[in-house]
C-alpha positions in Angstrom: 0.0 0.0 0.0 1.5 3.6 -1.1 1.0 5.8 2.0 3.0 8.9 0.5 1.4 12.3 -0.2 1.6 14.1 -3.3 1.1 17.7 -3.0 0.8 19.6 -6.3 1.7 23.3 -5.7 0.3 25.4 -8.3 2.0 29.0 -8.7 2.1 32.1 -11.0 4.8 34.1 -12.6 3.1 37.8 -11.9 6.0 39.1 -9.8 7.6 36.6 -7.8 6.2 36.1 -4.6 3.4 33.5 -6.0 6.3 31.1 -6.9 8.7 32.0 -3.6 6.1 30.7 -1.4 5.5 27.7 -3.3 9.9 26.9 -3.0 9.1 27.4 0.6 6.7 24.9 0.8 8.3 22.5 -1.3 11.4 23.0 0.9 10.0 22.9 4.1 8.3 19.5 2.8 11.7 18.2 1.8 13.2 19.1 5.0 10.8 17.8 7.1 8.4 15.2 5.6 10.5 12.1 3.5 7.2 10.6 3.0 5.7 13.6 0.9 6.3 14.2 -3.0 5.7 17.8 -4.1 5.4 18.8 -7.8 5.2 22.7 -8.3 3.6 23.5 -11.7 3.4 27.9 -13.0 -0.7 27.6 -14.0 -0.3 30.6 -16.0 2.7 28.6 -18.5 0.2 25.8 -18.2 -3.1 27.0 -19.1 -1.5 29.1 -21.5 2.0 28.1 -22.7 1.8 30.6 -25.7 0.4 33.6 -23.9 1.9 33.5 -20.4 5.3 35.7 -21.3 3.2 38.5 -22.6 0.5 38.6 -20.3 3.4 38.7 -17.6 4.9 41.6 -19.3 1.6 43.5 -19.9 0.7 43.0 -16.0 3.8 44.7 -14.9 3.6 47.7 -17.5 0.3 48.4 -16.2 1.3 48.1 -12.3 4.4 50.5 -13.5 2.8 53.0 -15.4 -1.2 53.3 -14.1 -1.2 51.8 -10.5 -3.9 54.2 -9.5 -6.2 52.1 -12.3 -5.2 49.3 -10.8 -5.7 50.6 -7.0 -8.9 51.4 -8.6 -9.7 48.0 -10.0 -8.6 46.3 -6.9 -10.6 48.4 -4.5 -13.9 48.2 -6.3 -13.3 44.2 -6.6 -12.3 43.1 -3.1 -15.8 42.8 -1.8 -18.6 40.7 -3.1 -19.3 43.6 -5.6 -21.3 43.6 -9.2 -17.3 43.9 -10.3 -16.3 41.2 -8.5 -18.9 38.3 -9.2 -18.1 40.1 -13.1 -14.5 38.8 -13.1 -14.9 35.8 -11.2 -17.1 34.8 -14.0 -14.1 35.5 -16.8 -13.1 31.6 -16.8 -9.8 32.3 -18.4 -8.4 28.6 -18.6 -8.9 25.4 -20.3 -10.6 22.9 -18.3 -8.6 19.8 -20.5 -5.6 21.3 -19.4 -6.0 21.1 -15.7 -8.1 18.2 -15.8 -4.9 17.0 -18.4 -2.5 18.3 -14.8 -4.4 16.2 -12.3 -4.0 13.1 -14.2 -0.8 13.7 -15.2 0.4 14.4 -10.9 -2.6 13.0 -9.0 -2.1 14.7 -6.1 -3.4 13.7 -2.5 -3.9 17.5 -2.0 -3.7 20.8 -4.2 -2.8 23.8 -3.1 -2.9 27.1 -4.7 -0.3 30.4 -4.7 -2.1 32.0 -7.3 -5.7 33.3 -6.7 -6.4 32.2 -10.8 -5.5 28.6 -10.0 -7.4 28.9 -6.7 -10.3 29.8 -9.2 -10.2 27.2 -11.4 -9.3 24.3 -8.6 -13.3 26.0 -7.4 -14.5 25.4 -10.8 -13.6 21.9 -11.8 -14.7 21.0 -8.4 -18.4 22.9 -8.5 -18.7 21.0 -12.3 -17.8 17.9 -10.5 -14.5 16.8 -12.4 -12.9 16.0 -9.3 -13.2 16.1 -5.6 -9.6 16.5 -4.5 -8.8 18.5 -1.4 -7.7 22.1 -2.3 -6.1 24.6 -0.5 -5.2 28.3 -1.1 -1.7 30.1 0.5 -2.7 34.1 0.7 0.9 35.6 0.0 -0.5 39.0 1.3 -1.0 40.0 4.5 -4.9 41.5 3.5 -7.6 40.1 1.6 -9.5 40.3 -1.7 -12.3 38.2 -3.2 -10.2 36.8 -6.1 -8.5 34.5 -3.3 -12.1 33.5 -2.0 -14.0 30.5 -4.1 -16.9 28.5 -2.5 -15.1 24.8 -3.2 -11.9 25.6 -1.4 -11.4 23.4 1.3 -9.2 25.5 3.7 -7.5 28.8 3.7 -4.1 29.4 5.0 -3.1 33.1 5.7 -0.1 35.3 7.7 -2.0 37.1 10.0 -4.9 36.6 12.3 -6.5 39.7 11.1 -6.6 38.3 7.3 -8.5 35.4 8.9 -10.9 37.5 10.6 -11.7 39.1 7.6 -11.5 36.3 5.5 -14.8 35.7 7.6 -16.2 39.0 6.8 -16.3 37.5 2.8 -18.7 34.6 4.5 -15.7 32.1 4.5 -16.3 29.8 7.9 -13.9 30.2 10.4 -12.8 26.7 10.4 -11.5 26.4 7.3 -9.4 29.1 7.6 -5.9 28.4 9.7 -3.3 31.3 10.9 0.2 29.9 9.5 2.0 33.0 8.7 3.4 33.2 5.3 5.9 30.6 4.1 9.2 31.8 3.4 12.3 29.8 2.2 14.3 28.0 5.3 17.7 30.3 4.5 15.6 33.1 5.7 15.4 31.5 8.9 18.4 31.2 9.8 20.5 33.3 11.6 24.1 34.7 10.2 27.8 35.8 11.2 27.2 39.5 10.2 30.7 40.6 10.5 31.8 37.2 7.8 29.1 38.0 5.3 30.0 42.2 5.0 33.9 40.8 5.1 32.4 38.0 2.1 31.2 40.3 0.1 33.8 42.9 0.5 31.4 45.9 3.0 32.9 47.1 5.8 31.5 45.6 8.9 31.9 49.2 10.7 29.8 51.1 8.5 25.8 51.2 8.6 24.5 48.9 5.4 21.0 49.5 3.8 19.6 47.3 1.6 17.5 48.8 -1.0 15.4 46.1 -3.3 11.9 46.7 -5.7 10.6 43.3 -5.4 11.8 40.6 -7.7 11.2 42.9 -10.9 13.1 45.7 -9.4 10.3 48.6 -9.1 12.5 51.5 -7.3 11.3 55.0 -7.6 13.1 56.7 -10.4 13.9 59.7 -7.6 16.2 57.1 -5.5 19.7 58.2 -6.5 19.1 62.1 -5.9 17.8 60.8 -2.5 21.0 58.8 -2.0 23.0 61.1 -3.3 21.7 64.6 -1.4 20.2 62.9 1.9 22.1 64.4 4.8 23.5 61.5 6.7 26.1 62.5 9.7 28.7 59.6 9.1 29.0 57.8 5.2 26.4 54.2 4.5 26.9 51.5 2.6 23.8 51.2 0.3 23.3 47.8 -1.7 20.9 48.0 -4.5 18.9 44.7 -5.5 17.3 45.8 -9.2 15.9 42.1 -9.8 15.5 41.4 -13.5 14.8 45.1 -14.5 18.4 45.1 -16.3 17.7 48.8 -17.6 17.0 49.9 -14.7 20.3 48.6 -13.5 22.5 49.8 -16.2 20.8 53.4 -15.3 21.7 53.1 -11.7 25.2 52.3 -12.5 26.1 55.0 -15.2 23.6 57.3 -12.3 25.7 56.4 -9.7 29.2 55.6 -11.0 29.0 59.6 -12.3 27.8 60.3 -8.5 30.6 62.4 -6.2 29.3 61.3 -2.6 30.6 59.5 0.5 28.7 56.9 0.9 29.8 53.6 -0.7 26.9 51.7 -3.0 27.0 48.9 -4.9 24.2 48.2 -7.7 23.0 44.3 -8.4 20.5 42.7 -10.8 18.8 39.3 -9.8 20.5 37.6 -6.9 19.5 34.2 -5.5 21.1 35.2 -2.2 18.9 37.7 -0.8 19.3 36.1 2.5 22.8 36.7 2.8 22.3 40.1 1.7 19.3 40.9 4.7 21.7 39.0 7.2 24.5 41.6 6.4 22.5 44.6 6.5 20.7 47.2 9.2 17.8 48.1 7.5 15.9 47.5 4.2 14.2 49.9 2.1 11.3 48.2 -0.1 8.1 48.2 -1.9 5.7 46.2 0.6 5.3 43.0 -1.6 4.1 40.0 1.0 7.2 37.7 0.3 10.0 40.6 0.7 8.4 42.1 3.7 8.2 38.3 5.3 11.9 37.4 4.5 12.7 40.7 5.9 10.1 39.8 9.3 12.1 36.4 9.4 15.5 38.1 9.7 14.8 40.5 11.9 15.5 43.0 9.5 13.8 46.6 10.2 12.1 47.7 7.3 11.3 51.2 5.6 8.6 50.8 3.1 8.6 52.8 0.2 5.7 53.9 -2.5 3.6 50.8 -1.8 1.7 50.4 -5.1 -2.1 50.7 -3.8 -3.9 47.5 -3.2 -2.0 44.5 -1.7 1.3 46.8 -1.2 -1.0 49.1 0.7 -2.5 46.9 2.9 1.0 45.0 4.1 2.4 48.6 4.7 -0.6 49.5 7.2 -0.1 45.9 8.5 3.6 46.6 9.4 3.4 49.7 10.5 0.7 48.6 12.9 2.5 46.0 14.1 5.7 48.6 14.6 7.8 46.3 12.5 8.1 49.0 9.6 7.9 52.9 9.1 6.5 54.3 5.5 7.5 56.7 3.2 5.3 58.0 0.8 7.4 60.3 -1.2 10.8 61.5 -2.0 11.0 64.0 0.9 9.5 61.4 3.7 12.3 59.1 2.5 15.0 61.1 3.1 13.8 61.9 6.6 13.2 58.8 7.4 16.4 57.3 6.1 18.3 60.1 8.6 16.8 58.9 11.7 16.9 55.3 10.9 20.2 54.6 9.7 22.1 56.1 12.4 19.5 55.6 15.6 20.4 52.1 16.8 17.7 52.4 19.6 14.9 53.0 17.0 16.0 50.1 14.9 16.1 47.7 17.6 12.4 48.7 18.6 11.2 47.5 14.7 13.4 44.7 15.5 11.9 43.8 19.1 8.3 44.0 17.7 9.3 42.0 14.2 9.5 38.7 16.8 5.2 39.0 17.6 4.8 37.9 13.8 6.6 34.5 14.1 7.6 34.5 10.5 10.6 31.9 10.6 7.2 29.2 11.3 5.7 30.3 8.4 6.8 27.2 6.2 6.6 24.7 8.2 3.5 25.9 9.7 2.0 26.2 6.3 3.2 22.4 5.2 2.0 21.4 8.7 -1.5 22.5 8.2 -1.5 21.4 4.7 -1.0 17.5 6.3 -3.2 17.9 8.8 -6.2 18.6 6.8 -5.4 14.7 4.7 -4.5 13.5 8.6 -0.9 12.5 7.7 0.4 13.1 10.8 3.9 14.9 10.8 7.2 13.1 11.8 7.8 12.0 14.9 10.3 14.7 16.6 8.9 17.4 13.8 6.2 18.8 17.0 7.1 22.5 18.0 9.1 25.0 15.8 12.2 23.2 14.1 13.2 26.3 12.0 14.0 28.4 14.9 15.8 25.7 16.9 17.5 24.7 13.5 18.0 28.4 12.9 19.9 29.0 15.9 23.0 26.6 15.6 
């Protein structure tokens, strides 16, 4: 008799947050579970293999360049509205091609990243083409009705205030479990600061910000005058993180390089060790996306939160600065401020440090993968009880 669990992850490529907290469950299950077999599949290059690349790229034009339509969009949709029940009706996916996936994998449980393969898990249940258990993984710390479909059988959020509204949209309180968000398990862990500056050639005297968009690099066009004329009172070592917006870090460098200042800053595309790079530094400066700002809850790493675009971004922001774990800036002027008393006020930074600890976010995985198992009743491994990433973390 086979008694192993197939979990079939399925993610999108709109930004990268969907498919980082899909990695961090597929980890967490590698780590932990030897008895569970994870296949991660991008619905969008699945449903549609020929369109996904464009769509991707139109998306993030349109965030770029009008995200007051798409605050606008997103506001008038998060309720059950006329707009709302509208899109949900837009079935934008072939049913042969998921019903083609779950053949193809059959999975014990599916669980969803993406709020469009959250919808059409809902569908091909309410048509009855299949009846296995689905879950959906809110990578926000807010809600919206596109994560909410009546045939999903269990919600797993970051927050206890996303579950509590969660129940607002009529979803019943016990399908929906608190797990915090699930971040990969380097983010967990903790780091010889001193070694990583020294590894990556910083000084380990000087203050470091790290300075990142999001995994398609979406920093204000205003950030090297604010770098460059910002009145600190000793130089900072400023590492920029542009993701895979290569112009915009071919601009930086030619903006920069021309730059006469004292601070030292170093400009980087795509990295695949972001956790090295929060480890090392004092503070971040970042767009509010729900996997950045929970890596950054997970190291510890105090956050200043900059031009969230309005929606999602929004709603983490207000989450973070409730919780004292972040300040905001909204504009060029608020930033440098902000930056001045941050950078050099080590009492201020350890207060966003003290309150990052409340949000548990090094459990977020394995908290995730552990509710996941628990709603097929595979019990977890013996030993695995408690919170192994932040005894793990510790050594």
């Amino acid at each position: 008799m086979n008694n192993r669990v197939k979990l079939l992850l399925l993610t999108g490529s709109l930004g990268d947050g969907h498919r980082q907290a899909a990695q961090a469950i597929r980890e967490a299950a590698r780590h932990y579970r030897s008895d569970v077999d994870v296949e991660v599949v991008d619905y969008l290059e699945w449903t549609h293999p020929y369109l996904h690349t464009v769509g991707k790229y139109c998306y993030m034009q349109w965030v770029k360049s009008l995200p007051s339509v798409y605050g606008f969009l997103y506001s008038k949709t998060r309720g059950e509205t006329p707009w709302s029940h509208w899109f949900k009706k837009m079935r934008a996916f072939s049913t042969g091609r998921m019903l083609e996936l779950l053949d193809a994998v059959n999975p014990t449980v599916v669980v969803s990243t993406f709020p469009g393969a959250a919808a059409a898990m809902s569908y091909l249940k309410a048509c009855g083409l299949t009846k296995v258990t689905t879950m959906t993984v809110l990578t926000d710390y807010t809600d919206h009705s596109y994560w909410v479909h009546p045939y999903t059988d269990r919600y797993l959020v970051g927050a206890e205030q996303v579950k509590q509204r969660l129940i607002r949209h009529r979803v019943p309180a016990d399908r929906i479990v608190v797990t915090g968000i699930p971040v990969r398990l380097p983010f967990t862990r903790t780091y010889d600061r001193r070694a990583l500056r020294n590894k990556y050639g910083l000084d380990p005297a000087i203050p470091t910000v790290l300075v990142m968009g999001g995994g398609y690099g979406l920093i204000g066009r205003q950030l090297p005058s604010v770098l460059q004329t910002a009145a600190f009172s000793a130089p900072v070592q400023f590492i920029l993180v542009c993701g895979r917006n290569d112009k915009l870090r071919q601009k930086l460098e030619e903006e920069l390089g021309r730059a006469k200042t004292p601070h030292r800053i170093a400009v980087t595309g795509y990295v695949d060790h972001v956790h090295e790079l929060m480890a090392l530094s004092d503070m971040i400066v970042t767009k509010p996306g729900g996997i950045t700002v929970s890596e950054a809850l997970a190291q510890e790493l105090p956050m200043l939160l900059y031009k969230p675009i309005p929606g999602q971004e929004q709603d983490n922001a207000a989450y973070l600065v409730g919780l004292g774990a972040a300040m905001e800036a909204r504009d060029t002027d608020e930033l440098k401020r902000r930056l001045q008393l941050l950078v050099h006020n080590e009492s201020v930074l350890m207060k966003l440090k003290r309150n990052m600890r409340s949000a548990g976010a090094k459990q977020g995985a394995y908290c995730t993968l552990a509710a996941i198992l628990d709603m097929d009743e595979a019990p977890l491994a013996a030993g695995s009880s408690g919170v192994p990433y932040l005894e793990e973390a510790s050594g």
